[in-house]
C-alpha positions as CSV (number, residue, x, y, z in Angstrom):
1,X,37.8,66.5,106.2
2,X,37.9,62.8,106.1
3,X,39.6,60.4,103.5
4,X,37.0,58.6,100.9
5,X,38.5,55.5,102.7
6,X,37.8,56.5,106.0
7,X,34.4,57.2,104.8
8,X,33.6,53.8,103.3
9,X,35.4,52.0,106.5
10,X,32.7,53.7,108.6
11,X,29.9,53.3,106.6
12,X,31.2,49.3,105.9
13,X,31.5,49.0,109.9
14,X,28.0,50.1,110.6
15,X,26.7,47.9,107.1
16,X,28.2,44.9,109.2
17,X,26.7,45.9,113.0
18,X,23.2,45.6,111.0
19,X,24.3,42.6,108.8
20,X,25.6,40.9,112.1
21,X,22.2,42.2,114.7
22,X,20.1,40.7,111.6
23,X,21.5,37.4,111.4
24,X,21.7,37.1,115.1
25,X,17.6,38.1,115.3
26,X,16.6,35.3,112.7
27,X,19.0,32.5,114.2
28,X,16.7,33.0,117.3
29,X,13.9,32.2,115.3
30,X,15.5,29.1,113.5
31,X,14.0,25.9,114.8
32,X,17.2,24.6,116.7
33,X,17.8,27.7,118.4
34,X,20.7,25.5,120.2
35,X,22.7,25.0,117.6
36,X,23.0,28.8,116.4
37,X,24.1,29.5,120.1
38,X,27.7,29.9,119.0
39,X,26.5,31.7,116.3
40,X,24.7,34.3,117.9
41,X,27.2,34.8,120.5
42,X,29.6,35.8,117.9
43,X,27.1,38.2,115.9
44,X,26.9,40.0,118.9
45,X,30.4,40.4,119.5
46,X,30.9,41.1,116.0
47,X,28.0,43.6,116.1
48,X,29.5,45.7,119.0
49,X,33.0,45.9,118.2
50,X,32.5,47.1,114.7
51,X,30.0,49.9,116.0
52,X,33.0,50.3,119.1
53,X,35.5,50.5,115.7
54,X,33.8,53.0,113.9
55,X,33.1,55.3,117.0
56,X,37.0,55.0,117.0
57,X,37.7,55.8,113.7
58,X,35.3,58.9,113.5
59,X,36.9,60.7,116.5
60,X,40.0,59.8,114.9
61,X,41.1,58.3,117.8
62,X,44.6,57.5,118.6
63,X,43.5,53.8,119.4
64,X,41.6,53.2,116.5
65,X,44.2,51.1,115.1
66,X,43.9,48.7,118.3
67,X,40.7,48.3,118.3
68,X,40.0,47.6,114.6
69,X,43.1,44.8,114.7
70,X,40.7,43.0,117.3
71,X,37.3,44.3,115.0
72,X,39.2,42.2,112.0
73,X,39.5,39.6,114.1
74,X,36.3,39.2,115.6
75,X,35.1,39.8,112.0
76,X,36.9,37.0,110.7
77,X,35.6,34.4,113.5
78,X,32.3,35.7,113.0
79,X,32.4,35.0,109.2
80,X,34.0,31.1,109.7
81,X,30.9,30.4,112.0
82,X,28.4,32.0,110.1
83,X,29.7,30.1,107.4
84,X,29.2,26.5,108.7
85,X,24.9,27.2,108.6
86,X,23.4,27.3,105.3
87,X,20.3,29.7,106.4
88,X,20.7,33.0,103.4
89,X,20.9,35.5,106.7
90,X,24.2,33.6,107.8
91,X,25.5,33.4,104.5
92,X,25.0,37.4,103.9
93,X,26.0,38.0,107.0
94,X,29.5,35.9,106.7
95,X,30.1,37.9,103.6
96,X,29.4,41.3,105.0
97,X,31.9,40.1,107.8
98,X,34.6,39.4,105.3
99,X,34.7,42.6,103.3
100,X,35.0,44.5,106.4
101,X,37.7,42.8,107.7
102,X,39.3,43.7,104.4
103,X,38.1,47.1,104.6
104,X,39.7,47.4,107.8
105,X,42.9,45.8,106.5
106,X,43.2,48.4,104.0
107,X,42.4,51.0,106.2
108,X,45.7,50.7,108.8
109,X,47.6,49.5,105.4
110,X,46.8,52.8,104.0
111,X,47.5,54.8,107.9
112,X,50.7,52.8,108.0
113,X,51.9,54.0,104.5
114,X,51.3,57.4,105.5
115,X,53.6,57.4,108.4
């Protein structure tokens, strides 16, 4: 059975896969669709590797720790871009970004105590 963490790391993941596919859908329809390029580049990334991070973490995969380090990462890039455009779907979407990197944070803090 999993941990109530492990459950709320998933569930976080795939909040921020949606947050990040939604904010990369209305950029495209923002009138300079050029300057979110960078933007939706990143919510794609984001996107993927937090769906790739909680595939991981369900199968309780011996790599899951690898991959989310670079999830938290992407996470955190994606959250500083998203942050420099004042639309409301960038905005949620930068915060969505940041509690899961912190989620994930706490996840392999908790794993690591455990060993």
């Amino acid at each position: 059975m999993k941990s109530e963490i492990t459950d709320n790391l998933e569930h976080q993941l795939v909040k921020c896969m949606t947050a990040c596919e939604t904010c990369a859908t209305l950029c495209l329809e923002e009138d300079n669709v050029k300057m979110m390029a960078d933007c939706i580049r990143i919510d794609r990334d984001c996107a993927d590797i937090c769906i790739l991070t909680a595939q991981f973490v369900a199968r309780n995969s011996a790599h899951a720790v690898h991959v989310m380090k670079e999830c938290i990462e992407i996470c955190r890039k994606c959250e500083q871009e998203c942050r420099k455009h004042d639309t409301d779907h960038c905005q949620h979407c930068a915060d969505i970004c940041e509690e899961t990197a912190k989620a994930c944070e706490e996840w392999i803090s908790n794993k690591q105590s455990k060993l």
